[in-house]
C-alpha positions as CSV (number, residue, x, y, z in Angstrom):
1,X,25.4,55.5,22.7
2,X,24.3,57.2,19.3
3,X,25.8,54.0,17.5
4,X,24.0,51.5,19.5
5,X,20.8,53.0,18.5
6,X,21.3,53.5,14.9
7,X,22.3,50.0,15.1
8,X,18.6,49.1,17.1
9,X,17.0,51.7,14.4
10,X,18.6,49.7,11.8
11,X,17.3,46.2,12.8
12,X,13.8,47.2,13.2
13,X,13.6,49.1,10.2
14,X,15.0,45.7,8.3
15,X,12.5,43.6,10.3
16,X,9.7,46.1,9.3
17,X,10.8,45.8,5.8
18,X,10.7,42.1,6.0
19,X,7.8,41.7,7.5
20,X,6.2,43.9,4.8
21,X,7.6,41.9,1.9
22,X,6.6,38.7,3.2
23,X,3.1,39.7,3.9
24,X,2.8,41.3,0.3
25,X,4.2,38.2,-1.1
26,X,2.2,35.9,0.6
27,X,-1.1,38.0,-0.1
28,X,-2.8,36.4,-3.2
29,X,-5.4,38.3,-5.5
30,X,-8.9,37.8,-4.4
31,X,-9.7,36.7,-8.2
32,X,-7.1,34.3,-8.4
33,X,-8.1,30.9,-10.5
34,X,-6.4,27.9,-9.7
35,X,-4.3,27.2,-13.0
36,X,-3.3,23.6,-12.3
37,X,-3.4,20.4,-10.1
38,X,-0.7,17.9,-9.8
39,X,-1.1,14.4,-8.0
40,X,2.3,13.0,-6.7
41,X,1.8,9.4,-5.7
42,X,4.0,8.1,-3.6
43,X,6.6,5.3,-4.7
44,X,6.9,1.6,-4.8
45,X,3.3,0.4,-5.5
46,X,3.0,0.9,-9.5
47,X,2.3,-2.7,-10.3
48,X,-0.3,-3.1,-7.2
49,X,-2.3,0.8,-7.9
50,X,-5.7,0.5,-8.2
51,X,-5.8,4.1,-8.8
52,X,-4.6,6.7,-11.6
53,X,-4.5,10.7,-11.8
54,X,-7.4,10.4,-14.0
55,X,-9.8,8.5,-11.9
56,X,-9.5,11.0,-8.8
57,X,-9.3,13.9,-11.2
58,X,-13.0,12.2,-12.5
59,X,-13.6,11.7,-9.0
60,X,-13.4,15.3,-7.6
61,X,-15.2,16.4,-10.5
62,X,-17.9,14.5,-10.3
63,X,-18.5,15.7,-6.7
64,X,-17.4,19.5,-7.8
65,X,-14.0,19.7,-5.9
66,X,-11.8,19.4,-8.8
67,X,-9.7,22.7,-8.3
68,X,-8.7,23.7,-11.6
69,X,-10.3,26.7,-12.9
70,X,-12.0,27.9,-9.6
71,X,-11.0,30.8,-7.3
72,X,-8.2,29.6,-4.8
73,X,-10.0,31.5,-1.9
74,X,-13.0,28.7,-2.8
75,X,-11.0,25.7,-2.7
76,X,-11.0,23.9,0.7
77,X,-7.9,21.3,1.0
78,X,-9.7,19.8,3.8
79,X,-12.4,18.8,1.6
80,X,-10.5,17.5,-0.6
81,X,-8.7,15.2,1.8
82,X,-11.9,14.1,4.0
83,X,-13.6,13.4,0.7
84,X,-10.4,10.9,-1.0
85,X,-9.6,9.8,1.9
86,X,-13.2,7.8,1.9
87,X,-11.5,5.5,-1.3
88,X,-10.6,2.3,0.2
89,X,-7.9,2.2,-1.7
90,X,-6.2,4.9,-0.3
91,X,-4.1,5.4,2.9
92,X,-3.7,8.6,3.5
93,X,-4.2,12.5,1.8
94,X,-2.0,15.4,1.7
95,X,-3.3,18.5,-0.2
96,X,-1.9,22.2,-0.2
97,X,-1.9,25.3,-2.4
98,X,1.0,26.5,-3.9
99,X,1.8,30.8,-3.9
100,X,2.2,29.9,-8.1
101,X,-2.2,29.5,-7.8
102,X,-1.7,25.5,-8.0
103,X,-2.7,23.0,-6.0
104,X,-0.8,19.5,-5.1
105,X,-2.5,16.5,-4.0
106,X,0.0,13.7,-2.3
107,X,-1.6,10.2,-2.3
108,X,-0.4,7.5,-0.5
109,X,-1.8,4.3,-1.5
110,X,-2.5,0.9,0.3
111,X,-0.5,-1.9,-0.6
112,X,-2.1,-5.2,-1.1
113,X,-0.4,-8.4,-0.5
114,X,-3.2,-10.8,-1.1
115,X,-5.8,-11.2,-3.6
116,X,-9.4,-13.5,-1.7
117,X,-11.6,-15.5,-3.6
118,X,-13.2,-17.6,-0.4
119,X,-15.4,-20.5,-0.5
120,X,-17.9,-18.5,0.9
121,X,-18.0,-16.3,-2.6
122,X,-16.0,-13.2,-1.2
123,X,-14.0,-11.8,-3.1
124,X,-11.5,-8.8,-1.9
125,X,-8.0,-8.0,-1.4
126,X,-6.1,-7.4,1.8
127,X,-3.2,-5.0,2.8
128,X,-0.1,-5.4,5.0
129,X,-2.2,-3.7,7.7
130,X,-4.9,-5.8,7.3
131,X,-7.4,-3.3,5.4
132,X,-10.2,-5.2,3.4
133,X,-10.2,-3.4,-0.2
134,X,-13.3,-4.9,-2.9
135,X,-11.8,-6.0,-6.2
136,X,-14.8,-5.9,-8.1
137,X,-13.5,-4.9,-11.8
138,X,-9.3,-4.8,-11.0
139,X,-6.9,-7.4,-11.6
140,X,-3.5,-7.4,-9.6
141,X,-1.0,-9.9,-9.9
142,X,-0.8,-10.9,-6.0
143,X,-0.4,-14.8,-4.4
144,X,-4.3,-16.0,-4.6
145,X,-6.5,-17.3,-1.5
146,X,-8.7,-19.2,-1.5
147,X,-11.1,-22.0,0.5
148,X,-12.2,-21.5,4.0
149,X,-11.5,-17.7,4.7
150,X,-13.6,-15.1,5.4
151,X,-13.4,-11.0,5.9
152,X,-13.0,-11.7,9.6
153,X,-10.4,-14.5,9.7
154,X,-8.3,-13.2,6.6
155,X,-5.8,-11.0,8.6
156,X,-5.1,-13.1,11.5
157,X,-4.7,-16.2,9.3
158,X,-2.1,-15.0,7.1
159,X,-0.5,-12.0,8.9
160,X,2.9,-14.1,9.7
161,X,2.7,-15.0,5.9
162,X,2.5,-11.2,4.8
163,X,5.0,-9.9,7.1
164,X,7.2,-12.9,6.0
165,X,6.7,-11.8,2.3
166,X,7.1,-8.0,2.9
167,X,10.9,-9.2,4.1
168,X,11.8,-11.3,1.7
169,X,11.1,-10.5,-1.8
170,X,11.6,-15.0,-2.6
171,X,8.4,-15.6,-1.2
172,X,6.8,-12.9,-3.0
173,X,7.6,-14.7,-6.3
174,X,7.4,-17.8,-4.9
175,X,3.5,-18.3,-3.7
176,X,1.2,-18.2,-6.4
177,X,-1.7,-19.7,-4.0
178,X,-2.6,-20.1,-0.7
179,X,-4.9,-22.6,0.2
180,X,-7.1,-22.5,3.6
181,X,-9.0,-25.6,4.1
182,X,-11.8,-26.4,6.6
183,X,-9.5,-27.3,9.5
184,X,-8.0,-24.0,8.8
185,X,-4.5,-25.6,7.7
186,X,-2.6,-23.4,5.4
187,X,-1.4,-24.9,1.7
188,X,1.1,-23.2,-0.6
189,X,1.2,-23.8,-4.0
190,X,4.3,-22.8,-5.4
191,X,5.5,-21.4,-8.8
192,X,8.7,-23.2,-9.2
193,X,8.0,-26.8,-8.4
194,X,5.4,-29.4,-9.2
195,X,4.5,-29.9,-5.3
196,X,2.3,-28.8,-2.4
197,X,3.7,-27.1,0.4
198,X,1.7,-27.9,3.6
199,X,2.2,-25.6,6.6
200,X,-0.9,-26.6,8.7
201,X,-1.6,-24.4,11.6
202,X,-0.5,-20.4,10.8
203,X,1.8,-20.5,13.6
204,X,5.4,-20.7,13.7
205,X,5.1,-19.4,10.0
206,X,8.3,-17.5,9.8
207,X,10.5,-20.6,11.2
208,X,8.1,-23.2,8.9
209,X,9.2,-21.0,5.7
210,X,13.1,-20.7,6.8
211,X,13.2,-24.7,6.7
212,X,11.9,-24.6,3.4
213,X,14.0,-22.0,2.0
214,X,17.1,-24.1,3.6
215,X,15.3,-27.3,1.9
216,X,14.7,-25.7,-1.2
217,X,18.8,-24.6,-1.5
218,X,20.0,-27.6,0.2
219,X,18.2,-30.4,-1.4
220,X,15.3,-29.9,-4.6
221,X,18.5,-28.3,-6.6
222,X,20.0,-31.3,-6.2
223,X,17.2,-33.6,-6.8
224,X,14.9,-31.4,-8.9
225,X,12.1,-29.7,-8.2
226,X,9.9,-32.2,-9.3
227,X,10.7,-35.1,-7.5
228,X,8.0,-34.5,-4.5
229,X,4.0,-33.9,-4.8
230,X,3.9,-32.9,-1.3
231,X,6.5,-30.9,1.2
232,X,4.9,-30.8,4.8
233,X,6.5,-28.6,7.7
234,X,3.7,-28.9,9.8
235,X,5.9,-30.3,12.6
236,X,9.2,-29.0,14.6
237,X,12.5,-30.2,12.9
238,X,11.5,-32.3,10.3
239,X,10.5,-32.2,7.2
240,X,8.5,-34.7,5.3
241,X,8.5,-35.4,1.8
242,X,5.8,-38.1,-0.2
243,X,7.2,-38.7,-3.8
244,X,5.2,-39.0,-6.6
């Protein structure tokens, strides 16, 4: 019986302990100063960022929430996020203090797949979800559109296309332009190849490009790349091809 509650003394006295020395250890000087900020941005979108450490460094300091050198009891995370979040060009906002009197900011950015310059003079870029970002003063390497497209009609027009390029890295370096003329027919103009690619409606898209793929492996290496000015896979099964 006696050893039973030594061993029950024994416990709590180790889970007072712990509790103590957590609680110290987690309790942070009232005049602590935040002595640095890191942004971690997340991978894979280097050659598409529209946004640097700097910039949201100048951003937060321009609107006084730039944590560095203030007390850590003053700096509010949530701020922080609510107030980045607001950049178009960014998805989402992570930010957390650290016990070492740091703070971490984790961006995720949007992606853009598309790069708009419309008949109708807007010009903007569009994301795999379908996010309008303004491109006033950037310039991204993306698969141009242009003619007949607007804000409104840019998503549902080339979704298929986007989700057919986020899969398969050929079409990525493939496109250079997509064409959307009045009757809302899409055109591809290709990088490899002195020809037009005409898709007309955006339906079937996925199907439309596999054909052309198959086309492209099966029959232009053959004949050359050159031979045709226009490729058309508007319609089931066939493909038709006007030489030049």
């Amino acid at each position: 019986m006696l050893k039973k509650i030594l061993i029950v003394l024994a416990v709590l006295f180790a889970l007072a302990y712990l509790f103590v020395a957590v609680t110290r250890f987690n309790r942070r000087p009232a005049d602590a100063v935040c002595r640095g900020v890191e942004f971690i941005f997340d991978a894979g979108c280097q050659d598409t960022s529209f946004i640097t450490p700097n910039g949201l460094k100048r951003h937060l300091q321009r609107h006084g929430l730039y944590p560095q050198g203030k007390k850590m009891d003053s700096v509010r995370c949530r701020d922080i996020e609510t107030y980045l979040e607001e950049n178009p060009f960014i998805e989402k906002i992570e930010c957390y203090k650290t016990l070492s009197d740091r703070v971490f900011i984790k961006v995720m950015q949007r992606v853009p797949v598309f790069r708009v310059m419309a008949d109708n003079g807007e010009q903007f870029y569009l994301d795999m979800e379908g996010n309008i970002m303004p491109s006033a003063g950037y310039a991204v390497h993306l698969p141009v559109v242009t003619g007949a497209i607007t804000k409104k009609t840019a998503f549902p027009m080339l979704q298929d296309l986007s989700l057919c390029m986020q899969q398969d890295a050929f079409w990525v370096d493939q496109i250079e332009q997509i064409h959307v003329s009045q009757a809302g027919d899409l055109e591809l103009v290709p990088r490899v190849g002195d020809h037009i690619v005409f898709l007309g409606k955006p339906e079937g898209v996925p199907t439309k490009l596999e054909r052309l793929k198959v086309f492209y492996k099966k029959a232009l290496n053959k004949v050359g790349w050159n031979k045709y000015s226009r490729i058309n896979l508007e319609f089931s099964n066939q493909i038709i091809c006007t030489k030049k």
